[in-house]
KESE-6550 format. One line per field, with one value per residue (C-alpha): x, z, y; residue in three letters; residue number from 1. Coordinates in steps of 0.2 Angstrom, whole numbers, plus 5000, padded with zeros to 4 digits. Example, Ala and Ser with C-alpha at 12.3 -4.5 7.8 and 13.67 -1.06 7.14 Angstrom:
c1 [5062/5068] $
c3 [5039/5036] $
c2 [4978/4995] $
residuo [ALA/SER] $
num [1/2] $
//
This chain:
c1 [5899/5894/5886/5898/5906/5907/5904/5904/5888/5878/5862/5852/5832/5820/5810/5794/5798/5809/5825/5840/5843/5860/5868/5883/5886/5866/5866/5852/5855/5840/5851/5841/5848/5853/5846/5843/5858/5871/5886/5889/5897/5886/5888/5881/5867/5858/5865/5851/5849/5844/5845/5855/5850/5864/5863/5870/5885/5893/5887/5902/5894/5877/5862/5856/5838/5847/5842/5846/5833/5822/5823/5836/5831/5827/5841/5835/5817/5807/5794/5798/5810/5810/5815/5832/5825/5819/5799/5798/5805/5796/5782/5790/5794/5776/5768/5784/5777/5758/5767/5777/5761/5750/5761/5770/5757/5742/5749/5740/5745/5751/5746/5728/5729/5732/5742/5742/5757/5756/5744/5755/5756/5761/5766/5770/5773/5762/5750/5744/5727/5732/5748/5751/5765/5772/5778/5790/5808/5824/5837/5825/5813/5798/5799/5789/5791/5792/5799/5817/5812/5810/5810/5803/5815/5809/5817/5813/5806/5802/5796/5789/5786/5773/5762/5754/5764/5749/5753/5770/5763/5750/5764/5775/5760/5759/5778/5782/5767/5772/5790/5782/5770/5784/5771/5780/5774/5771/5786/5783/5795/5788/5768/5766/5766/5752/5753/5758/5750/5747/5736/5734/5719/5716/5700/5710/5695/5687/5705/5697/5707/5708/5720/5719/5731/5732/5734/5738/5729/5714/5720/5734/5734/5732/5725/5716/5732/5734/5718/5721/5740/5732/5718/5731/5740/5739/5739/5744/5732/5721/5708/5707/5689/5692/5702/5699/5707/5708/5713/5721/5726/5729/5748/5748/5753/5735/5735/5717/5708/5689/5687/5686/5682/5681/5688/5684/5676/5667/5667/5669/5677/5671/5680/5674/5679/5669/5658/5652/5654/5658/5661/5679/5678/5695/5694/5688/5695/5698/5708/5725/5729/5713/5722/5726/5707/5700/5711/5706/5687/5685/5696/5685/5670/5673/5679/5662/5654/5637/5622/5611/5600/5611/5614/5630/5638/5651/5662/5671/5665/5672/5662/5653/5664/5665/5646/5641/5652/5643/5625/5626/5628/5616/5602/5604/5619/5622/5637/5647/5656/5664/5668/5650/5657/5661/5644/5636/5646/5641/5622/5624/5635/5621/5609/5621/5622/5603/5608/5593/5597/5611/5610/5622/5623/5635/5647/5661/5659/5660/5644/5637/5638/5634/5616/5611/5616/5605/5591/5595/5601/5611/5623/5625/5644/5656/5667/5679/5691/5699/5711/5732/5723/5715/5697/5693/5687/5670/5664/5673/5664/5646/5652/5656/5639/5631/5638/5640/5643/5659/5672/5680/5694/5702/5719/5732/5743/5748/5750/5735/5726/5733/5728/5711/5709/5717/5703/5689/5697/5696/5679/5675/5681/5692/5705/5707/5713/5724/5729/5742/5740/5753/5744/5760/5775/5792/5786/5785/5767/5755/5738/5728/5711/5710/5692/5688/5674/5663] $
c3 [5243/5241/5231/5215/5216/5198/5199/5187/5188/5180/5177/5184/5180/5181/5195/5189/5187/5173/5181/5179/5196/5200/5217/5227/5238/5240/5241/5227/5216/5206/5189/5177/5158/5162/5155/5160/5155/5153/5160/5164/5172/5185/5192/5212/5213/5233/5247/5258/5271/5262/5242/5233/5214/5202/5182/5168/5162/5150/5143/5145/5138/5130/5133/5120/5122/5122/5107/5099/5106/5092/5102/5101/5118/5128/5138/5144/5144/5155/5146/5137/5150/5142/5124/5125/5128/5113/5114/5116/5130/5139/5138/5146/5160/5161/5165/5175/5182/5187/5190/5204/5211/5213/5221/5233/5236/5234/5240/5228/5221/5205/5200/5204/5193/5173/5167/5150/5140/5139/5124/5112/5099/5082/5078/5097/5090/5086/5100/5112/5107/5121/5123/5136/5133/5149/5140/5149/5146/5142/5134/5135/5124/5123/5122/5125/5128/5140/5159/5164/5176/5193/5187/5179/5166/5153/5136/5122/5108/5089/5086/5099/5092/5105/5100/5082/5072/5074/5091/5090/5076/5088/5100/5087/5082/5101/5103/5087/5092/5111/5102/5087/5099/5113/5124/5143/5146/5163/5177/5188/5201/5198/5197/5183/5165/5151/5143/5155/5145/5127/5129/5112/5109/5094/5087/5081/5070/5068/5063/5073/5083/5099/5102/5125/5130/5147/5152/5170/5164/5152/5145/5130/5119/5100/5106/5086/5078/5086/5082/5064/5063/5068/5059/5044/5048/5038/5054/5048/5045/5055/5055/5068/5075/5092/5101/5117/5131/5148/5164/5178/5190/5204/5209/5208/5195/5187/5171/5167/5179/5180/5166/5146/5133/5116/5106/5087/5083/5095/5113/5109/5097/5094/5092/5089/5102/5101/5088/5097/5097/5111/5116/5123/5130/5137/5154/5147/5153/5140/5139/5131/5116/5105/5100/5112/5121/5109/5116/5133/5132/5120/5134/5147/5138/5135/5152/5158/5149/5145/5136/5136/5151/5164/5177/5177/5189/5181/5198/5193/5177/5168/5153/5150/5139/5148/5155/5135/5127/5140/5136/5119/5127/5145/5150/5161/5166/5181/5182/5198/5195/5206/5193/5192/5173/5167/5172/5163/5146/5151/5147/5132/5125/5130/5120/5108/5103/5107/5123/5135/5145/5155/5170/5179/5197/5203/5219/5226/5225/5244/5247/5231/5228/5246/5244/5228/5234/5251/5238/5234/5217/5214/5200/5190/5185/5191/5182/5191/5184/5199/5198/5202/5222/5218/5226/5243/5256/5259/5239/5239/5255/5245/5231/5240/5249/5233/5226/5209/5198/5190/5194/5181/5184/5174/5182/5179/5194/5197/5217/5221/5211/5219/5236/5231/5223/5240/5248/5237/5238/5255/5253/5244/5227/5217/5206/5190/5175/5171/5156/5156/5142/5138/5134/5136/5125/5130/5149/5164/5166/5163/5162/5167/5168/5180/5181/5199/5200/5214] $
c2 [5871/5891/5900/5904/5889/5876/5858/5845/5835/5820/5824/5809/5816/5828/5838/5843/5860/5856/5857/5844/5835/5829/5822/5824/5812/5809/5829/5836/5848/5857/5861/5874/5872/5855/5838/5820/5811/5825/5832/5849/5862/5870/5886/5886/5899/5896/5882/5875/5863/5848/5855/5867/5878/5880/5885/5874/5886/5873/5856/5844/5831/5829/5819/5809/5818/5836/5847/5863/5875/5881/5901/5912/5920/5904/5907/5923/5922/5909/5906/5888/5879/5863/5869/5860/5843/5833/5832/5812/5814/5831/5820/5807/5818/5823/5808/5803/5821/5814/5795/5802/5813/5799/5790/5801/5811/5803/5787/5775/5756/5763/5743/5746/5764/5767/5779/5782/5790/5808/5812/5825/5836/5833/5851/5857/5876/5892/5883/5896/5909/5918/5931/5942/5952/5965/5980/5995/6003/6002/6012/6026/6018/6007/5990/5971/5955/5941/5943/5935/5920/5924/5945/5959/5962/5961/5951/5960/5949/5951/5931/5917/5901/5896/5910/5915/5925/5938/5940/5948/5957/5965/5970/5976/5988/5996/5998/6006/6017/6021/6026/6034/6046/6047/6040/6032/6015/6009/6011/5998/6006/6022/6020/6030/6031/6022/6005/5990/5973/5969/5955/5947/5934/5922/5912/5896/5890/5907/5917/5932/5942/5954/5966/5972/5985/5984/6003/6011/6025/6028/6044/6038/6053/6049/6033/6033/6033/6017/6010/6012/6006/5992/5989/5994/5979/5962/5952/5935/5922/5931/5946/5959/5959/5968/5982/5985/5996/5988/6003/5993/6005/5992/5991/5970/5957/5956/5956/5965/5977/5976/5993/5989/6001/5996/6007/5999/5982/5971/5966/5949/5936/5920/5904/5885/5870/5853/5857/5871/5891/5903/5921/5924/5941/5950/5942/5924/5908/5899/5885/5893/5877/5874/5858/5849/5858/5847/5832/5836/5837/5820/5813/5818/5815/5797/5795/5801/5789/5801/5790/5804/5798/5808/5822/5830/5841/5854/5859/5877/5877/5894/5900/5883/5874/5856/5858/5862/5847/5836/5844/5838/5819/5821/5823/5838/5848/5860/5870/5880/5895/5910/5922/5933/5937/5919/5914/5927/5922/5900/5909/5918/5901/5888/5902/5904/5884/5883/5872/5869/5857/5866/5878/5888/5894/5908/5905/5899/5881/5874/5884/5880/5863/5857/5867/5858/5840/5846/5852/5833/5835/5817/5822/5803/5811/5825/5835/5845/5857/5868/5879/5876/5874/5862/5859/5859/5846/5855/5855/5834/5829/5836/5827/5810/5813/5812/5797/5799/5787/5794/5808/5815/5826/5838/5844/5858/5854/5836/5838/5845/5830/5819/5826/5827/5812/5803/5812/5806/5787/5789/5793/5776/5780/5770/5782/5769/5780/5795/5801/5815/5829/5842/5858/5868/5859/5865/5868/5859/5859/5845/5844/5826/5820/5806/5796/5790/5775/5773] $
residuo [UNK/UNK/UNK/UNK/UNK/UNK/UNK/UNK/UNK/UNK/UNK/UNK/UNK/UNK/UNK/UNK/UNK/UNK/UNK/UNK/UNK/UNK/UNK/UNK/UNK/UNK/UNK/UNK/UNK/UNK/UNK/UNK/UNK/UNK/UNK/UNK/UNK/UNK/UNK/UNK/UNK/UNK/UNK/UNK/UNK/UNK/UNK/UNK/UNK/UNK/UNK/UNK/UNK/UNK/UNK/UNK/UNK/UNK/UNK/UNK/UNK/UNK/UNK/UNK/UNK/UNK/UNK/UNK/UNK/UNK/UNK/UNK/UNK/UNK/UNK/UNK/UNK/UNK/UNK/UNK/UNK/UNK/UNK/UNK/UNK/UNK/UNK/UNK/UNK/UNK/UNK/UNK/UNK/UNK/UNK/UNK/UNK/UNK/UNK/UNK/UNK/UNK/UNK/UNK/UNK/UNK/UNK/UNK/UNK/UNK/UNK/UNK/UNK/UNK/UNK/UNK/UNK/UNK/UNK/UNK/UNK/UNK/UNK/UNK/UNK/UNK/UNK/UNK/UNK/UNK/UNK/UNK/UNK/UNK/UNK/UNK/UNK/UNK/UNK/UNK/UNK/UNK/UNK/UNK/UNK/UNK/UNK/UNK/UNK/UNK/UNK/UNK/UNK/UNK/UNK/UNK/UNK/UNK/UNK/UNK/UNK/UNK/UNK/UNK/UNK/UNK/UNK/UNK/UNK/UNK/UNK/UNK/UNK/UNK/UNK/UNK/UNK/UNK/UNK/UNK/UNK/UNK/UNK/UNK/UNK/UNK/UNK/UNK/UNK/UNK/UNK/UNK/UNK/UNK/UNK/UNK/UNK/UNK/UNK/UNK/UNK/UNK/UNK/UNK/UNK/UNK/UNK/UNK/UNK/UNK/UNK/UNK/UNK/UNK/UNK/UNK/UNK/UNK/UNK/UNK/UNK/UNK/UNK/UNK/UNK/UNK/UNK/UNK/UNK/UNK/UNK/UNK/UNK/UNK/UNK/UNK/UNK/UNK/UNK/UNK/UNK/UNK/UNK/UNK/UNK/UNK/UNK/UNK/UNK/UNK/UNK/UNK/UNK/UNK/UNK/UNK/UNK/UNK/UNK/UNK/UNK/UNK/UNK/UNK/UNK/UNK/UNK/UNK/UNK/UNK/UNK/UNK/UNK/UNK/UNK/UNK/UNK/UNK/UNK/UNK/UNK/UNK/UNK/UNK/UNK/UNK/UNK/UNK/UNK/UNK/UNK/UNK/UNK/UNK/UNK/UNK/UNK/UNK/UNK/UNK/UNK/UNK/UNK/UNK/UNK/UNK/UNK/UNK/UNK/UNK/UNK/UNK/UNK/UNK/UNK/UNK/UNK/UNK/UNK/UNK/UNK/UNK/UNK/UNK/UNK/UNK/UNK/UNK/UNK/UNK/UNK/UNK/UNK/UNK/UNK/UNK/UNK/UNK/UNK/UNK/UNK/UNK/UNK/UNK/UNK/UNK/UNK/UNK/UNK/UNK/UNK/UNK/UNK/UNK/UNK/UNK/UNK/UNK/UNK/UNK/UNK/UNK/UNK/UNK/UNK/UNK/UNK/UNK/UNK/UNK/UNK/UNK/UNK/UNK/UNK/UNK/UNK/UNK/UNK/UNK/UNK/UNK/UNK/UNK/UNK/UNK/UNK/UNK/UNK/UNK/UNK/UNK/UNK/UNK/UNK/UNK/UNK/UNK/UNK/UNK/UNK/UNK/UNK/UNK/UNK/UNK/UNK/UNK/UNK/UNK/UNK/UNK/UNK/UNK/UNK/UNK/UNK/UNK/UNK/UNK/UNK/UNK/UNK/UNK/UNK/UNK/UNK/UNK/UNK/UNK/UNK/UNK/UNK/UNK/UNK/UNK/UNK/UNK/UNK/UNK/UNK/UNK/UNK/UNK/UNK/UNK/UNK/UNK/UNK/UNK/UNK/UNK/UNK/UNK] $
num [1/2/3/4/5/6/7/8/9/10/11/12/13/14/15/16/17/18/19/20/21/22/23/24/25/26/27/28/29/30/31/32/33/34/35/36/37/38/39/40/41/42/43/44/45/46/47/48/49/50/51/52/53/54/55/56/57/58/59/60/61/62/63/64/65/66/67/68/69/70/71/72/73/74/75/76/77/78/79/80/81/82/83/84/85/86/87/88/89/90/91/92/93/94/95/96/97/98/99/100/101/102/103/104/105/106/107/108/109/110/111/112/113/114/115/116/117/118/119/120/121/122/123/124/125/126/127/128/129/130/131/132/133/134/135/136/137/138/139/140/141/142/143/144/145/146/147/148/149/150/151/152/153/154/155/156/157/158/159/160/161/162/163/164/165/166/167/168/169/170/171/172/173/174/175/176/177/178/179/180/181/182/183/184/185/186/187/188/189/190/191/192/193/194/195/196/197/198/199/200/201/202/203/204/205/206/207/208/209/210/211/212/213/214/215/216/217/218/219/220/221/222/223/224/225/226/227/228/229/230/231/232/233/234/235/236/237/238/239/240/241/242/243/244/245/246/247/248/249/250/251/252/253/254/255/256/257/258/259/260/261/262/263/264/265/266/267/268/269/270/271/272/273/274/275/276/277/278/279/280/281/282/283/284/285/286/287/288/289/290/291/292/293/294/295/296/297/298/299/300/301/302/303/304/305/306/307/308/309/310/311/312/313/314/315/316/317/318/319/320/321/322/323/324/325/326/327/328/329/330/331/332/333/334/335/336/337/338/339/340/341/342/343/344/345/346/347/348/349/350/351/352/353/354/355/356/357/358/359/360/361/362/363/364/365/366/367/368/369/370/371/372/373/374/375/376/377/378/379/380/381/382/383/384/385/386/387/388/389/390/391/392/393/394/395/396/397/398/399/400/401/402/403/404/405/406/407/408/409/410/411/412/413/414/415/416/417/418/419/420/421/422/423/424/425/426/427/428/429/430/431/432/433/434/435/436/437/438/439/440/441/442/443/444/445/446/447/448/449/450/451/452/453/454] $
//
């Protein structure tokens, strides 16, 4: 076997990535384009010791959970991987996803642990408040969209039905004004040039919008013309409340440098989760599917099991959005963040909903959280929300010192919950429930809040 070579292959399940697996003679096969329970003809893309990659090139015989993708680009753009496979099932895969984890990885009795079915969407398009489109050139033009996998060609796109129509309206605005002005975007090869992100964010309740364009440069001549092309536009179904310009000079894959100038409206937009309002400012984290957000917090909340008389601990806590859902239902609440910037915005939403019983400290969380459990704070429950990495076994070993109650955890990559929560069992914890969310229909990523008892 080489790469180039065709091979007819059975489908036999999925990785968590998305991809098809198949065998040859108990030699795997990683099958992009391909579904559980088809046959196709694969096309050999990289041979490895234990494992070779291949592309689906023809469908022999379908799966009965193959669809029709609903996008006309999903062959060439990577942004919903799943798109050919019928929804009942990519939830399937995704708590086969967190099933898999815990049991490989963490190495826990999965008859000691609940797993629920992966909570859904009922409408599992138009879902994300958040678009971030990379702009450059082709064809002597301007253009935007979404990067090939694994590249940085970029697909040109008129319509994406995980974003709001708004959004490619937004993009539409900035291209036809690159073209219209005969303004460069950004050459990634060559360094120079203006625009490099349209960075498009939504208010799901509030139907504000932002409009970030990501510049290499803060000098765009006629940068007004643009302004008012877009405040001309009838964004659908929602009202444009904020342009902003964002210089990132830094030669990286960021997508915001640390400069904004507001060029018309405000700084801000507002938007509504739990009950409660917050900021979103450009470099926000925010959680990307309001829906299903809403999903994920009542999940955690209940899991939580606040009465009103307790001290929580909010581990990498963002802009305050779990520690102010659970603010409504404790007694007090203290919240850990790194980011200098999310911190500030957690204050001006605890004022903002006239929340007084949370407090927010600024720091990476190792450090942090093992000086307030020495200040012997004794937190009754634990949230933690890291990022893909997971946590780490300094800011766990603080958290097992204190002995909470409850552990809550909300996480965005299966594996590394599953290491953390082997650690905290370890550690005298028992991991009894998780429930599997899909915040990102039509990908391979799963979101899971997982509840660990003492």
């Amino acid at each position: 076997m080489k790469p180039g070579d065709t091979i007819k292959l059975n489908i036999l399940n999925t990785a968590p990535d998305g991809r098809g697996i198949g065998k040859i003679d108990h030699f795997v096969i990683f099958v992009i384009g391909a579904c559980e329970g088809d046959l196709v003809l694969a096309k050999i893309l990289t041979v490895h010791k234990t494992y070779a990659t291949a592309a689906a090139v023809q469908v022999l015989a379908p799966s009965p959970f193959r669809q029709e993708s609903f996008c006309r680009a999903s062959s060439a753009c990577g942004g919903c991987p799943l798109s050919h496979i019928q929804y009942e099932k990519q939830l399937a895969i995704k708590k086969q996803t967190v099933t898999d984890a815990l049991a490989r990885i963490g190495g826990f009795d999965l008859q000691t642990v609940e797993i629920s079915d992966a909570l859904g969407m009922d409408r599992p398009f138009c879902y994300r408040n958040k678009m971030v489109f990379p702009v450059g050139q082709a064809g002597g033009k301007a253009v935007g969209g979404f990067y090939a996998p694994k590249s940085h060609d970029i697909v040109p796109l008129d319509s994406c039905l995980a974003g709001e129509e708004a959004a490619m309206q937004a993009l539409s605005c900035v291209v036809q004004f690159l073209n219209d002005e005969c303004i460069a975007p950004f050459h990634e090869a060559k360094k120079c040039g203006t625009v490099r992100r349209v960075f498009v964010r939504t208010g799901f309740h509030t139907k504000a919008l932002m409009v970030v364009i990501s510049s290499f440069t803060e000098r765009i001549r006629h940068l007004d013309r643009l302004v008012s092309a877009l405040r001309e536009t009838e964004f659908a179904g929602y009202c444009l409340k904020s342009v902003v310009l964002n210089v990132n000079q830094k030669i990286n894959n960021l997508v915001l440098g640390d400069k904004n100038i507001t060029l018309w409206g405000s700084d801000t937009i507002e938007d509504e989760l739990m009950g409660l309002i917050f900021s979103i400012s450009p470099h926000s984290f925010f959680q990307v599917n309001p829906v299903q957000t809403q999903v994920l917090y009542q999940t955690a909340m209940s899991l939580a099991e606040l009465d009103g008389t307790k001290t929580v601990l909010d581990v990498y806590c963002g802009i305050g959005t779990i520690s102010l859902c659970a603010a409504k239902l404790a007694k007090r609440v203290i919240g850990v963040e790194i980011v200098k910037e999310a911190v500030l915005d957690a204050g001006v939403n605890a004022e903002r909903n006239n929340i007084k019983n949370a407090e927010f400290y600024c720091g990476a969380a190792e450090q942090v959280v093992p000086d307030l459990i020495g200040r012997d704070i004794r937190p009754d429950v634990v949230f933690l929300d890291p990022p893909r990495k997971g946590s780490d076994e300094k800011t766990l070993s603080a958290i097992l010192s204190a002995r909470p109650e409850r552990i809550v955890y909300v996480s965005c990559n299966p594996a590394t919950l599953a290491r953390d929560a082997r650690y905290l069992a370890d550690g005298g914890y028992r991991l009894t429930r998780a429930v599997p969310v899909d915040m990102f229909p039509h990908t391979a990523h799963v979101e899971c809040v997982a509840l660990l008892n003492k």
